[in-house]
C-alpha positions as CSV (number, residue, x, y, z in Angstrom):
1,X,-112.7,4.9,-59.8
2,X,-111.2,1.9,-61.2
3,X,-113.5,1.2,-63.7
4,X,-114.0,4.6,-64.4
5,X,-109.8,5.2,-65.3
6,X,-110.3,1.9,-67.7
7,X,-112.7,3.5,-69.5
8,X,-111.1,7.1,-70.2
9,X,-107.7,5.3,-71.0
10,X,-110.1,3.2,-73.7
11,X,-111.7,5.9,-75.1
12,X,-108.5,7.8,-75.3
13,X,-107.1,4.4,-77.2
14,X,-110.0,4.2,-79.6
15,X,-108.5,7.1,-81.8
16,X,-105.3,5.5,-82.3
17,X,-106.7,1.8,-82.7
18,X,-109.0,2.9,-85.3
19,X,-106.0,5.0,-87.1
20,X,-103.8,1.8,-86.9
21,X,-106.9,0.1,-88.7
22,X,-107.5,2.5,-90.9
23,X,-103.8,2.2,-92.2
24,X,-103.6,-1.5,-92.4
25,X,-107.3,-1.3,-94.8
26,X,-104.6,0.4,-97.4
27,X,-103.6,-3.3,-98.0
28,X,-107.6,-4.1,-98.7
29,X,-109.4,-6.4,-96.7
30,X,-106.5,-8.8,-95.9
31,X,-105.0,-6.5,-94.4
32,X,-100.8,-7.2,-93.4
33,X,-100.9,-10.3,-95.5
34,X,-101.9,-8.4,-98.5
35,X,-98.9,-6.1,-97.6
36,X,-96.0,-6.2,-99.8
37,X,-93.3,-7.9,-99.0
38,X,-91.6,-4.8,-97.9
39,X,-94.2,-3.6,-96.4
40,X,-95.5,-6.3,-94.3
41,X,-93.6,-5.5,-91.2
42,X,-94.8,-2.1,-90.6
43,X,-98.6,-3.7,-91.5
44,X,-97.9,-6.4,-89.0
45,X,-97.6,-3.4,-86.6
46,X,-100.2,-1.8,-87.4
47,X,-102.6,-4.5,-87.1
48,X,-101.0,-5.5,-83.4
49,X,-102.1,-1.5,-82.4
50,X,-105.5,-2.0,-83.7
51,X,-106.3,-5.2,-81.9
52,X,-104.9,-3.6,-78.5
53,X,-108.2,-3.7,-76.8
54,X,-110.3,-5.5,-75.1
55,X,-114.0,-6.6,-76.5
56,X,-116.8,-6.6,-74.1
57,X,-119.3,-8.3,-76.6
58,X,-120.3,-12.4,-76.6
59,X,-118.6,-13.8,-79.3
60,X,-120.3,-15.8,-81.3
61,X,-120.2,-19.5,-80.7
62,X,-120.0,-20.0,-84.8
63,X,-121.7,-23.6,-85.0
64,X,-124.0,-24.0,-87.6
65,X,-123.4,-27.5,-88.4
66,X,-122.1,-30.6,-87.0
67,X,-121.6,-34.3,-88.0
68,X,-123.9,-37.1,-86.4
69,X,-123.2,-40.0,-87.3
70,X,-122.9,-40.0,-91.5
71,X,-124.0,-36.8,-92.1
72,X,-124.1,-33.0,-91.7
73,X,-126.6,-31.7,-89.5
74,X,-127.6,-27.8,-89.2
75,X,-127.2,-26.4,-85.9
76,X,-130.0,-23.7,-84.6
77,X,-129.2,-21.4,-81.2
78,X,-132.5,-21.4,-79.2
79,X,-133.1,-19.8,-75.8
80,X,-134.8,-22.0,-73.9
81,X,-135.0,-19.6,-70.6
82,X,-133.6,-16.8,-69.5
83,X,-132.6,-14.7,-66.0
84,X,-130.9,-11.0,-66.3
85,X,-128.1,-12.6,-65.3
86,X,-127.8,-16.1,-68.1
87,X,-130.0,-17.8,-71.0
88,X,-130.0,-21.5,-71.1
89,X,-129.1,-22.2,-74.6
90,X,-130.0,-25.2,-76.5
91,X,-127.7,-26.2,-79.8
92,X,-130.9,-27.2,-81.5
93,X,-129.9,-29.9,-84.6
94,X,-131.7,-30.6,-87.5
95,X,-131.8,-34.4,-87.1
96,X,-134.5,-36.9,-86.0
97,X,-133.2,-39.2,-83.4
98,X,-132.9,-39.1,-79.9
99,X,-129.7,-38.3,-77.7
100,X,-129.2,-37.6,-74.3
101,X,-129.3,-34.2,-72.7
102,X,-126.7,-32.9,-71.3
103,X,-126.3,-29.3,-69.4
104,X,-123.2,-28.1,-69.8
105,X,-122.0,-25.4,-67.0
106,X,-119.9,-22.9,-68.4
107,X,-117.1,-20.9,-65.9
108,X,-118.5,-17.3,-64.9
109,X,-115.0,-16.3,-64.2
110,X,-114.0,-13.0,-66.3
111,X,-115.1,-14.9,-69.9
112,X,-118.3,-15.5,-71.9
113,X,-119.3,-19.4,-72.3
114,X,-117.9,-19.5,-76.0
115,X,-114.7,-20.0,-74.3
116,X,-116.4,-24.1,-74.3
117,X,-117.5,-23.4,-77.8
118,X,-114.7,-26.6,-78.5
119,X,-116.3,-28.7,-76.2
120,X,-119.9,-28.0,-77.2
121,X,-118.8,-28.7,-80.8
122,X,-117.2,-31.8,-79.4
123,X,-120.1,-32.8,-77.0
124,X,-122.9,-32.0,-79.9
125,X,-122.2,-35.3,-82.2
126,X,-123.3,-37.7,-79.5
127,X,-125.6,-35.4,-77.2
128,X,-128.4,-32.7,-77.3
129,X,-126.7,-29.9,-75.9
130,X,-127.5,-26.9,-73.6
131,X,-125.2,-24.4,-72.0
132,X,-125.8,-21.7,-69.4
133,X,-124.9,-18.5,-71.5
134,X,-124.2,-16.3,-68.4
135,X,-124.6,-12.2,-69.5
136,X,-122.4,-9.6,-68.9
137,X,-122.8,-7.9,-65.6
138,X,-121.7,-4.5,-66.6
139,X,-125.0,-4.6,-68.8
140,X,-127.5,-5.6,-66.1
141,X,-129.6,-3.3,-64.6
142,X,-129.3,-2.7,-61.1
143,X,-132.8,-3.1,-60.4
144,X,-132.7,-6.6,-61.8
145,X,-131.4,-7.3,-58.3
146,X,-128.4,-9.9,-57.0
147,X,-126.5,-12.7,-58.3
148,X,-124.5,-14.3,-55.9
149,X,-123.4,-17.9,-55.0
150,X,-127.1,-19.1,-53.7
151,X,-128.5,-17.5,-57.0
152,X,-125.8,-19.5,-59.3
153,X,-127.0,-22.5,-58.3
154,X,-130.6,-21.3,-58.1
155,X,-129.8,-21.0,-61.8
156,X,-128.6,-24.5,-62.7
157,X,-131.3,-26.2,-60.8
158,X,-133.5,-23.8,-62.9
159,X,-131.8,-24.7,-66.0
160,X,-132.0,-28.4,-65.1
161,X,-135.5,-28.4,-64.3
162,X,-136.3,-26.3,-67.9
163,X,-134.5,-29.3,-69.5
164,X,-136.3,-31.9,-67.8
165,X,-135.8,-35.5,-65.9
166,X,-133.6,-37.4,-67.5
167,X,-130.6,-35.1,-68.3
168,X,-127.0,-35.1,-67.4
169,X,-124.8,-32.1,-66.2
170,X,-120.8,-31.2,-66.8
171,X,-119.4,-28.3,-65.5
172,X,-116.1,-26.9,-66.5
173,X,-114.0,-25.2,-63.6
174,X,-115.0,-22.7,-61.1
175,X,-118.7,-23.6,-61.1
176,X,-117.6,-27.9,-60.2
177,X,-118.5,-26.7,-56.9
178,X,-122.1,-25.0,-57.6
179,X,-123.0,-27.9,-59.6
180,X,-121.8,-30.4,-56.8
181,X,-124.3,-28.3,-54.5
182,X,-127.1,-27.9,-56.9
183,X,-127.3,-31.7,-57.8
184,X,-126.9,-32.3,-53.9
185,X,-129.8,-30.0,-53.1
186,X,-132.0,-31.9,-55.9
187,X,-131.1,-35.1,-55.0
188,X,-131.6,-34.2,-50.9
189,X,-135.4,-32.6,-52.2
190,X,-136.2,-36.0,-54.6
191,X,-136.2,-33.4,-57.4
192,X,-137.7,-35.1,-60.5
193,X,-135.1,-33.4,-62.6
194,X,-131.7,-34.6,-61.3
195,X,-129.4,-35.3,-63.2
196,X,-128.5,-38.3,-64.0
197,X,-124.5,-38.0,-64.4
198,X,-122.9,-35.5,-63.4
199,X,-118.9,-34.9,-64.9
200,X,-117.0,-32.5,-62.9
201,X,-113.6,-31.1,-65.2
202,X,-110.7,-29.5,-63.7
203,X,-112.8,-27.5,-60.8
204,X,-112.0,-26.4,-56.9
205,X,-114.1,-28.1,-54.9
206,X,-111.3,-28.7,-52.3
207,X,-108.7,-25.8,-52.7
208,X,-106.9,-27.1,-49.7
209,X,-105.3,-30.0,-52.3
210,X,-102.1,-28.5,-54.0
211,X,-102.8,-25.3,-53.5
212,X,-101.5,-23.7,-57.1
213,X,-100.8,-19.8,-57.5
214,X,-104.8,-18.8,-58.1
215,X,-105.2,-20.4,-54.4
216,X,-102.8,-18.8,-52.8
217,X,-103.7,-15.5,-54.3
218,X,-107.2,-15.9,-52.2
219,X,-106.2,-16.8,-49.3
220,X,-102.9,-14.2,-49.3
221,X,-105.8,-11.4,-48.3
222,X,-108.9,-11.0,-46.2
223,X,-112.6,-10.9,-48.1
224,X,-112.2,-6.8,-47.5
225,X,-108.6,-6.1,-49.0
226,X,-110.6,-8.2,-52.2
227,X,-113.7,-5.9,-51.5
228,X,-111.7,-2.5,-51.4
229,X,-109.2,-3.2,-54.0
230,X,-110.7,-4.9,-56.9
231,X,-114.2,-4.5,-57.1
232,X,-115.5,-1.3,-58.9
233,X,-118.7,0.7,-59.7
234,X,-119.8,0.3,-63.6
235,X,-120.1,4.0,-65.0
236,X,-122.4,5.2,-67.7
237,X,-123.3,5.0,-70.3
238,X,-123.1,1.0,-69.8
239,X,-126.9,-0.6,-68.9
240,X,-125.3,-1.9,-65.3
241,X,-124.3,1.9,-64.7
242,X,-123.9,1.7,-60.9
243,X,-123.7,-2.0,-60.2
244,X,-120.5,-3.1,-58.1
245,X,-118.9,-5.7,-60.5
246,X,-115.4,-7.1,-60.5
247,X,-114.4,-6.2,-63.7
248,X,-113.4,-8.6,-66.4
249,X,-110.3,-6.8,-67.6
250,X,-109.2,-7.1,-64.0
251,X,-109.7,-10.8,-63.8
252,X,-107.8,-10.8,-67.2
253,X,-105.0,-8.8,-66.3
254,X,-104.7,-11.1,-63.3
255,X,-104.7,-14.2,-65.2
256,X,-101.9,-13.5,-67.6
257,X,-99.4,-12.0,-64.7
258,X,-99.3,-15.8,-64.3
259,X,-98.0,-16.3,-67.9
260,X,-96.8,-12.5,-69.2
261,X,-93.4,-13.9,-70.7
262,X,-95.5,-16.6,-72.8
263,X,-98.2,-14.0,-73.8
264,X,-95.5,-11.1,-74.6
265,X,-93.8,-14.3,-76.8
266,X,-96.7,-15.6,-78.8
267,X,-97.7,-11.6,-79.6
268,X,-93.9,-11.1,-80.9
269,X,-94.8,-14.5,-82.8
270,X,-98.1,-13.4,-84.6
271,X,-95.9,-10.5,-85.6
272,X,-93.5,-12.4,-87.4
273,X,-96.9,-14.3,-89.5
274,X,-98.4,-11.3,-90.2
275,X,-94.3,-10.1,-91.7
276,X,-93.9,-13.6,-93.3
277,X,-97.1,-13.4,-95.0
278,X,-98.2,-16.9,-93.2
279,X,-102.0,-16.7,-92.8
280,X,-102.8,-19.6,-91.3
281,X,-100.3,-19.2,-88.3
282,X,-101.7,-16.0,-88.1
283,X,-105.1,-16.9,-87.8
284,X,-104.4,-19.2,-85.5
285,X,-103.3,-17.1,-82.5
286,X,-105.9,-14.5,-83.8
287,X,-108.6,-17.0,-83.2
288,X,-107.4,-17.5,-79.8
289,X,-106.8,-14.2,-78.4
290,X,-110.3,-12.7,-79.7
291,X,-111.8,-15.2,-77.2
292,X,-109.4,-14.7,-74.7
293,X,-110.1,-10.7,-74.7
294,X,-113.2,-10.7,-74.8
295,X,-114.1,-10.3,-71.3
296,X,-117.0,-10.5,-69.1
297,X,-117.8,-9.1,-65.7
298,X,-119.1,-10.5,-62.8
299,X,-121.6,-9.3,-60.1
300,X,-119.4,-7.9,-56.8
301,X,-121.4,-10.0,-54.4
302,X,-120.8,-13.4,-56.7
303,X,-116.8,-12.7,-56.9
304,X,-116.9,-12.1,-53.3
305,X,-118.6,-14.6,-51.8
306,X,-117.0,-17.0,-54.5
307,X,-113.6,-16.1,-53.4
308,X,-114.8,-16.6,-49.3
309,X,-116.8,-19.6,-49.8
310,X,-114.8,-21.5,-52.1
311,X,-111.2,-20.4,-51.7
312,X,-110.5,-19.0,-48.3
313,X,-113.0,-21.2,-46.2
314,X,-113.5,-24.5,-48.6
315,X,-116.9,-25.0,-46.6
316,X,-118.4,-27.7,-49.2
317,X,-115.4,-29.5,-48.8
318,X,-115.2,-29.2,-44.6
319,X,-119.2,-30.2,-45.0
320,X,-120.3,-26.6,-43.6
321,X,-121.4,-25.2,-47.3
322,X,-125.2,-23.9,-46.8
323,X,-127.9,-23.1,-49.5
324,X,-130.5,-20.5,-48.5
325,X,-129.7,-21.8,-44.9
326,X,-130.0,-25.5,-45.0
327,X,-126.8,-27.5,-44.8
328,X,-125.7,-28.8,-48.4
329,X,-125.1,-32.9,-48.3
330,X,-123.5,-34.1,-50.9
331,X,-123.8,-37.7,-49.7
332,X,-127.4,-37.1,-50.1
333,X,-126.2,-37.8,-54.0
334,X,-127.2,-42.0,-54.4
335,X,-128.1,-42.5,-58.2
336,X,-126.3,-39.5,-60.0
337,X,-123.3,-41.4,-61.9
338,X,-120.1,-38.8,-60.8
339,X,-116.9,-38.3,-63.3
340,X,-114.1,-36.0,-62.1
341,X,-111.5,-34.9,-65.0
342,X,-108.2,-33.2,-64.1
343,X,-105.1,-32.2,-66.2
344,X,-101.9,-33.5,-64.7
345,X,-100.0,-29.9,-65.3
346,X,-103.0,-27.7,-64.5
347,X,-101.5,-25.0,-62.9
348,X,-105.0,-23.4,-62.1
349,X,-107.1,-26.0,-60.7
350,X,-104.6,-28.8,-59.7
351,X,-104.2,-32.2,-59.4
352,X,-106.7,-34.1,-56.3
353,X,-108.5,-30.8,-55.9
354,X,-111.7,-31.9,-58.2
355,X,-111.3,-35.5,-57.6
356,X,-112.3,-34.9,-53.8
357,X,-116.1,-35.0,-54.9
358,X,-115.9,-38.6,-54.7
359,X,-115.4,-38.4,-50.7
360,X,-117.8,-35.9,-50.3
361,X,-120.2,-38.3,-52.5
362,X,-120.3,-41.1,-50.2
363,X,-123.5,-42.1,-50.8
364,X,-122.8,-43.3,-53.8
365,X,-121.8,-47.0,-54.8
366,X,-118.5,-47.2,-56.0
367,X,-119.7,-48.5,-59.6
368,X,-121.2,-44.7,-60.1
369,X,-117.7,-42.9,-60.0
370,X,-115.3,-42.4,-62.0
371,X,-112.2,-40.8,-61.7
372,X,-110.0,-39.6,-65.1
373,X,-106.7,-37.9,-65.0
374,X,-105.1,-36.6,-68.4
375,X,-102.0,-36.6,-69.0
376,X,-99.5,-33.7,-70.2
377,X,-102.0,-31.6,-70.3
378,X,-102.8,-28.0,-68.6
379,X,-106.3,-26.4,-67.8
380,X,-107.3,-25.9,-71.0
381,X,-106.5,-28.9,-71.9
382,X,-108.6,-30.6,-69.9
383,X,-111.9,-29.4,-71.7
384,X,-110.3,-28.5,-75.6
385,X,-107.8,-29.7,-78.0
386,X,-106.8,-32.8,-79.1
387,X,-106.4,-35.3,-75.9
388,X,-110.3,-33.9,-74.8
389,X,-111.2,-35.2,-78.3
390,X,-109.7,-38.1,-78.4
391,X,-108.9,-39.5,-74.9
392,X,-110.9,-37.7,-72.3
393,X,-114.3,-37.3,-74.2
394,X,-114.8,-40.6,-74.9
395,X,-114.8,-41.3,-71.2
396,X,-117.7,-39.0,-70.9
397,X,-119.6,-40.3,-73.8
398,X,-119.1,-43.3,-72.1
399,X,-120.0,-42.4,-68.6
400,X,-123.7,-40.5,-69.9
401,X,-124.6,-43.7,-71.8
402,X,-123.5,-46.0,-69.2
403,X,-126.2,-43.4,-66.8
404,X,-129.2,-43.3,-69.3
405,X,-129.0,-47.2,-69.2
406,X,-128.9,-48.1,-65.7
């Protein structure tokens, strides 16, 4: 029922979004900037209406070129393998020298992976880069089956392996702890295609560290309050009519109750652009917000046991985390190269909670971690903006180059 009341009150919206859009086009294609003067602040209110809604669409990643070295290069999109449930994507470039591959493991938490499309751009001067482009589960047939927290990692050893020996992996967030288990499960099996770095940034593998709000949240409830309150059936006429899912506009709504005051503020902001005529502040929060809405939902039995496994019970980090029933061993890992980033005010995934990889890794020698903590910055921080381009990325670079030659 849940899902099916989001989508009447949408439809019901679309009428008066596309009437709010329709009045802002007087201005032509500018829209509220084009206003006049006078005019702008009703425009600027018009174009707030018509962008109250939520996208359910992939973004697009927008990187068709990149510098390497002294020159441009053109940037291709190229599947390289594909499930129901995610396409590994390679950032093909037009260029004629080597780099090292690196997979990058993109949060399946409520957002598509273009959410990274800042770190891929960042990433893509030095490396040859691949993401996991997870789908949207709301379009996935039910007969294509499950996708829960044995099949996520089934999927980045399955990505790893399409890549090849050789490679290196970096996982942003919630999947730190499906990486930490696929690479453990490789290494444990003498899987030819282990990586051969792995960079963990700003993920939960041991919640039980300074708990923030998100873990408290889990572990406020038992698995079946989760179950019977927040996961939903997907109605027609979507492709995944009838799968259990927990929506994406849930997950959203859940994220900025965290921040509501700053959200309400920066809205009231872009407002006041739009009525000033400033474009480029405009655009700005724009930019940011089209990402942040568009919103992606995931398989019930993923959220679930993701919430169990990883929040409430911790089990890779008490050593009782199994894979298709065989115990995962992290120290098992002897020759993968381990970074853990953290933000010192991430309020999401906080301080000490990634950086316990390097206890559960004891198996490797200390020269083969790392340990980087940024400061003044938050979550996103850790992965985008300035300090990742400047102070944390190079530690990366560092840390894959450092792997290839060893």
């Amino acid at each position: 029922m849940l899902y099916l009341a989001y989508q009447i009150q949408s439809d019901l919206a679309a009428p008066v979004r596309a009437a709010a859009r329709a009045a802002e086009a007087l201005f032509g294609p500018a829209g509220a900037i084009a206003a006049p003067t006078a005019a702008r602040p009703l425009a600027a209110a018009w174009h707030l209406m018509a962008r109250a809604g939520l996208s359910h669409a992939r973004p697009s990643y927008g990187i068709d070129r990149v510098t390497v070295g002294n020159r441009e290069a053109a940037v291709t999109e190229v599947p390289v393998a594909a499930t129901p449930f995610g396409t590994l994507l390679h950032f093909r470039k037009d260029i004629d020298i080597a780099q090292p591959r690196v997979l990058v493991v993109a949060p399946l938490s409520g957002h598509f992976a273009t959410l990274l499309r800042g770190t891929v751009r960042t990433l893509l001067a030095d490396h040859d880069v691949f993401i996991t482009d997870w789908h949207n589960a709301r379009d996935i047939p039910v007969g294509a089956g499950r996708f829960g927290f044995d099949e996520h990692i089934e999927h980045v050893i399955r990505f790893l392996d399409a890549i090849g020996p050789g490679a290196h992996v970096l996982a942003v967030c919630q999947p730190c702890v499906q990486v930490l288990a696929a690479v453990s499960v490789m290494a444990a099996d003498g899987h030819p295609a282990t990586p051969r770095s792995m960079t963990l940034m700003a993920g939960p593998v041991d919640t039980r560290i300074n708990p923030t709000k998100v873990n408290e949240l889990a572990t406020s409830r038992p698995i079946d309050w989760f179950e019977r309150t927040l996961i939903s059936t997907v109605p027609p006429p979507h492709g995944g009519a009838g799968r259990r899912v927990y929506p994406g506009f849930v997950q959203l709504l859940s994220f900025m109750s965290l921040n509501i005051n700053r959200h309400l503020k920066t809205h009231i902001e872009l407002w006041g652009h739009l009525a000033r005529g400033e474009a480029a502040e405009a655009q700005a929060i724009r930019s940011f917000y089209d990402e942040y809405f568009a919103v992606l939902d995931l398989t019930a039995e993923f959220y679930l046991e993701t919430v169990r496994l990883v929040f409430q019970e911790a089990l890779l980090a008490r050593g009782e985390l199994r894979f298709r029933g065989s115990r995962v061993e992290p120290r098992a890992i002897r020759r993968t190269a381990l970074l853990t980033v953290e933000g010192e005010r991430d309020d999401i995934c906080a301080v000490g909670q990634t950086a316990a990889a390097h206890d559960l890794c004891s198996g490797l020698r200390p020269h083969l971690k790392r340990h980087h903590m940024q400061p003044g910055v938050g979550h996103y921080g850790v992965f985008s903006g300035r300090r990742w381009e400047t102070r944390t990325y190079p530690i990366v670079r560092h840390l894959m180059l450092s792997a290839d030659r060893s």
